[in-house]
FILOLUM-218752 format. One record per atom (N, C-alpha, C, O): z, y, x; atom name; residue in one letter; residue number from 1. Coordinates in steps of 0.05 Angstrom, whole numbers. Example, Ala and Ser with C-alpha at 12.3 -4.5 7.8 and 13.67 -1.06 7.14 Angstrom:
<site <156,-114,264>,'N','A',1> <site <156,-90,246>,'CA','A',1> <site <156,-66,264>,'C','A',1> <site <169,-66,285>,'O','A',1> <site <142,-45,257>,'N','S',2> <site <143,-21,273>,'CA','S',2> <site <157,1,258>,'C','S',2> <site <161,23,268>,'O','S',2> 
This chain:
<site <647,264,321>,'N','X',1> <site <626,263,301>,'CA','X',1> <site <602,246,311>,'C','X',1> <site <592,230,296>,'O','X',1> <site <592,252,341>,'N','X',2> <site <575,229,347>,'CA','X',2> <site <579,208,348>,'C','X',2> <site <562,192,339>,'O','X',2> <site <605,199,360>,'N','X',3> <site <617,168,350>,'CA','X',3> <site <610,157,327>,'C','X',3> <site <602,134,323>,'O','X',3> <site <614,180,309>,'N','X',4> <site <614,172,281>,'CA','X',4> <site <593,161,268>,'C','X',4> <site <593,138,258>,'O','X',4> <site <573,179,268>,'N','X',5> <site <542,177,271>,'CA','X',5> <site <537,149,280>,'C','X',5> <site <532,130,265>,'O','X',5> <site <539,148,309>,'N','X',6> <site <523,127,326>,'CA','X',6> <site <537,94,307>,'C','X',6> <site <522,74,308>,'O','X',6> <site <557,93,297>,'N','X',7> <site <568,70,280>,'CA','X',7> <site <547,69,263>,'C','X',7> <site <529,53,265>,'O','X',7> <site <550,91,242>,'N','X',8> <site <548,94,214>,'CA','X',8> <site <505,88,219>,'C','X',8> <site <488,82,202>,'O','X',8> <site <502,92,238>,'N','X',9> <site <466,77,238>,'CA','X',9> <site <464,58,246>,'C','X',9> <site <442,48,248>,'O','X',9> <site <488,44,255>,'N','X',10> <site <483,3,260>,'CA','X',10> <site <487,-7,228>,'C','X',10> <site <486,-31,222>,'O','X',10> <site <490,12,213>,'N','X',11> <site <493,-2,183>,'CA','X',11> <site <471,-9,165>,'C','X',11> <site <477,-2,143>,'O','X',11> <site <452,-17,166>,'N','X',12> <site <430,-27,151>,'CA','X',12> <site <432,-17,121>,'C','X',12> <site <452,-7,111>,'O','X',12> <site <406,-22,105>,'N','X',13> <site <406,-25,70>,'CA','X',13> <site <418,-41,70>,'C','X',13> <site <421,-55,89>,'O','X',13> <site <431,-46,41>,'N','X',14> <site <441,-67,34>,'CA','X',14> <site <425,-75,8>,'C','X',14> <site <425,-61,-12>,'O','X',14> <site <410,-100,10>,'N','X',15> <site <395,-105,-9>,'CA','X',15> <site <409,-124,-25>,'C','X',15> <site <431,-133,-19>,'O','X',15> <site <391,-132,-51>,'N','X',16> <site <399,-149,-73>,'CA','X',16> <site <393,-179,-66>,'C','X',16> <site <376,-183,-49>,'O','X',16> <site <402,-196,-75>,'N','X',17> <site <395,-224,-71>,'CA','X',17> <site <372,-236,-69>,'C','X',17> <site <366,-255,-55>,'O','X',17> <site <354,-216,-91>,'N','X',18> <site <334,-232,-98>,'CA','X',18> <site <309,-211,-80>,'C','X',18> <site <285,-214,-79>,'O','X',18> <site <327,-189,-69>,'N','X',19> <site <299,-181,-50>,'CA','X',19> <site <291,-196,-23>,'C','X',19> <site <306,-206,-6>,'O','X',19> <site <254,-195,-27>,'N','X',20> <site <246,-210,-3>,'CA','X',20> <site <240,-191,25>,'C','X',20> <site <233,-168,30>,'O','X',20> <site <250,-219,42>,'N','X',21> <site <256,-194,69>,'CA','X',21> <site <225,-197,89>,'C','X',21> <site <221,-220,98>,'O','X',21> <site <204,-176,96>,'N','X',22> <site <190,-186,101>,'CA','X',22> <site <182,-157,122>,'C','X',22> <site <185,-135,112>,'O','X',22> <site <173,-159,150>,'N','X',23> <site <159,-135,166>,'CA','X',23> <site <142,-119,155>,'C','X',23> <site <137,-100,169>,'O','X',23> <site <129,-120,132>,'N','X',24> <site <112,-110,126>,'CA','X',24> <site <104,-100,91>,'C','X',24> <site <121,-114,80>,'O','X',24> <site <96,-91,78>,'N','X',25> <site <90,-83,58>,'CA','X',25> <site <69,-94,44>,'C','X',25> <site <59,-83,24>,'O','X',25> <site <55,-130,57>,'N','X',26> <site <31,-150,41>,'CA','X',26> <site <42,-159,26>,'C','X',26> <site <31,-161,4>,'O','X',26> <site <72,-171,30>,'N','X',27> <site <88,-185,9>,'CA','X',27> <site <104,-168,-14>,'C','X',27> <site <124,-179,-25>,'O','X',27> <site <96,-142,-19>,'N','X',28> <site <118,-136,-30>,'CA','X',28> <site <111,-153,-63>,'C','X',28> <site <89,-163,-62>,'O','X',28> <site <127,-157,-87>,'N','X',29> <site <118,-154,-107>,'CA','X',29> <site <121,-138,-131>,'C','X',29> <site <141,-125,-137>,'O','X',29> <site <102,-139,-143>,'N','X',30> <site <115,-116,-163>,'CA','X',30> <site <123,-128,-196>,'C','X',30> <site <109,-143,-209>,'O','X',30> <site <150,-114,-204>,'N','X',31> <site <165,-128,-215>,'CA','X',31> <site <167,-120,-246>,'C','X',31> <site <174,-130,-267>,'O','X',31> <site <159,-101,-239>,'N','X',32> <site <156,-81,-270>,'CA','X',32> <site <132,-65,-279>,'C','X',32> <site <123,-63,-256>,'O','X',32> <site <116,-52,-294>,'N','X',33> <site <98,-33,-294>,'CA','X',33> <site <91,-16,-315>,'C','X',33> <site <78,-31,-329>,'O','X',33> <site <91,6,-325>,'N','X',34> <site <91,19,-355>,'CA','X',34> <site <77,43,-343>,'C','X',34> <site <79,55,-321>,'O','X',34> <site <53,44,-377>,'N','X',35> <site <46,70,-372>,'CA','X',35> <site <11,58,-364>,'C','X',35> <site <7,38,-350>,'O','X',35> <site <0,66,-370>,'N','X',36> <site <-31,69,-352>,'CA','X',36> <site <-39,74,-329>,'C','X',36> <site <-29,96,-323>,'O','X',36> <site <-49,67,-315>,'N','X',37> <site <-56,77,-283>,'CA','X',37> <site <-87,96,-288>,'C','X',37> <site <-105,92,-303>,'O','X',37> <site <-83,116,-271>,'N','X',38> <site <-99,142,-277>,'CA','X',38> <site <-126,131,-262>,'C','X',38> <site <-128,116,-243>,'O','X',38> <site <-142,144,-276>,'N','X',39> <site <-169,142,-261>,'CA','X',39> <site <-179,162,-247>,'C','X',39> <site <-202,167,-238>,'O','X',39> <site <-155,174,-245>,'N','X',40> <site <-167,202,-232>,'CA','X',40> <site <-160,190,-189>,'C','X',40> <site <-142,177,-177>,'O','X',40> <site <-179,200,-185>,'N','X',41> <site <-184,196,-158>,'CA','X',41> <site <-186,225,-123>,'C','X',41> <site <-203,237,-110>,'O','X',41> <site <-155,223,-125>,'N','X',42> <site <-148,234,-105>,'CA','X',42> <site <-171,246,-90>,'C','X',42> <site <-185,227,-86>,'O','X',42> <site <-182,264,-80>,'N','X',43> <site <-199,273,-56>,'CA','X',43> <site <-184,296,-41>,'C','X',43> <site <-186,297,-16>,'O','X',43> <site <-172,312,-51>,'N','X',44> <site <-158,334,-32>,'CA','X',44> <site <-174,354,-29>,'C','X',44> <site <-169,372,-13>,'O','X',44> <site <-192,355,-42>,'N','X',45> <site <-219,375,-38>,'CA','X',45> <site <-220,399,-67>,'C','X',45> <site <-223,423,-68>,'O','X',45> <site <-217,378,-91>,'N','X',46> <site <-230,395,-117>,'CA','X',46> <site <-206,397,-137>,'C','X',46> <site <-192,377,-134>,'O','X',46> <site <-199,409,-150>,'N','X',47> <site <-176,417,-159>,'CA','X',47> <site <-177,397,-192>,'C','X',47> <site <-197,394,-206>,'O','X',47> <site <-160,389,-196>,'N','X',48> <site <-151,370,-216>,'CA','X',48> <site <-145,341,-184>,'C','X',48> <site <-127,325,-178>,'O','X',48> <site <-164,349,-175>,'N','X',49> <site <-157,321,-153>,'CA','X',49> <site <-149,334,-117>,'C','X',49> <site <-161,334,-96>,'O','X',49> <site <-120,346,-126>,'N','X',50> <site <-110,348,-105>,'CA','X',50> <site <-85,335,-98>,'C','X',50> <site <-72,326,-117>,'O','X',50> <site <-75,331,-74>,'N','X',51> <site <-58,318,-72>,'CA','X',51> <site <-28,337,-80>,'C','X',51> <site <-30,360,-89>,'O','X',51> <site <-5,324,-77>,'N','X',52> <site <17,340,-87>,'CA','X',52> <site <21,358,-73>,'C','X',52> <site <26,380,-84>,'O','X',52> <site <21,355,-43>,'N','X',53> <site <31,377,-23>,'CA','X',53> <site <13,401,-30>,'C','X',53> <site <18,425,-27>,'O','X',53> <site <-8,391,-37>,'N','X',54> <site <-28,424,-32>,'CA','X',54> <site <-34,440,-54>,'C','X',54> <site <-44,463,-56>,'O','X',54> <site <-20,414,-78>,'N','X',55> <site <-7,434,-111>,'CA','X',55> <site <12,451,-99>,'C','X',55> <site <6,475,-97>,'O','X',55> <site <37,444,-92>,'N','X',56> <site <66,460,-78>,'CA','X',56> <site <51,487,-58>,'C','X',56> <site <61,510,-57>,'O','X',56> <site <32,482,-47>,'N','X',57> <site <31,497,-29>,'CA','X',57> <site <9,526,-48>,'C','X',57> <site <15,549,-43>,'O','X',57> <site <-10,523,-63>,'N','X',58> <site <-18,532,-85>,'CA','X',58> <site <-7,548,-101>,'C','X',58> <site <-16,570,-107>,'O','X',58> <site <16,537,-110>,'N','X',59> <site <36,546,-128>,'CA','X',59> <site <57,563,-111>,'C','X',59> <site <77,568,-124>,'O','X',59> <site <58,573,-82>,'N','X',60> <site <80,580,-62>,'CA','X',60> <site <108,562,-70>,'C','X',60> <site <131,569,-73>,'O','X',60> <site <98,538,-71>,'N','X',61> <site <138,521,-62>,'CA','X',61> <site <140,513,-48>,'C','X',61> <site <159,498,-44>,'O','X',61> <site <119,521,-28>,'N','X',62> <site <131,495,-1>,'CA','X',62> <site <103,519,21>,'C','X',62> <site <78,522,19>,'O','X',62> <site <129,533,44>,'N','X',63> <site <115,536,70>,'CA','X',63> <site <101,517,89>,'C','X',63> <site <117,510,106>,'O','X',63> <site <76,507,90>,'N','X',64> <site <71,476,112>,'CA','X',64> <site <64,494,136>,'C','X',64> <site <62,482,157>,'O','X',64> <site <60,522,137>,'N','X',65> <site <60,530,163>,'CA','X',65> <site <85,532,181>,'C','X',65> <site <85,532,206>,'O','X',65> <site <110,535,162>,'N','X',66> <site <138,540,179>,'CA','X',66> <site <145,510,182>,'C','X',66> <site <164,504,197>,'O','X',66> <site <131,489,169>,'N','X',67> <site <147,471,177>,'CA','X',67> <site <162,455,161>,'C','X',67> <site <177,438,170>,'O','X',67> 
């Protein structure tokens, strides 16, 4: 099974033709877009503007103290 493993992670993504290959995330482009972008502004502090993890954790779906 480790054999197996240790192959099966020399196998890369396999991308599309037209994706660009680049170290970093300056070049990405974006190719599509729908919908409005929210004006609401993330802080993690005040509620309507929390982030997702600390909705889940709010709501009991997600232990972040176990891990």
């Amino acid at each position: 099974m480790k054999q197996r493993d240790a192959k099966l992670n020399l196998i890369g993504n396999i991308l599309g033709d037209g994706v660009p290959i680049f170290k970093d995330e300056d070049h990405n482009e974006v190719k599509v877009t729908w919908g409005q972008k929210s004006d609401i502004v993330v802080d993690g502090k005040s509620l309507g503007k929390l982030h997702h993890h600390q909705i889940m954790h709010l709501l009991d779906m997600v232990e972040l103290e176990r891990g």
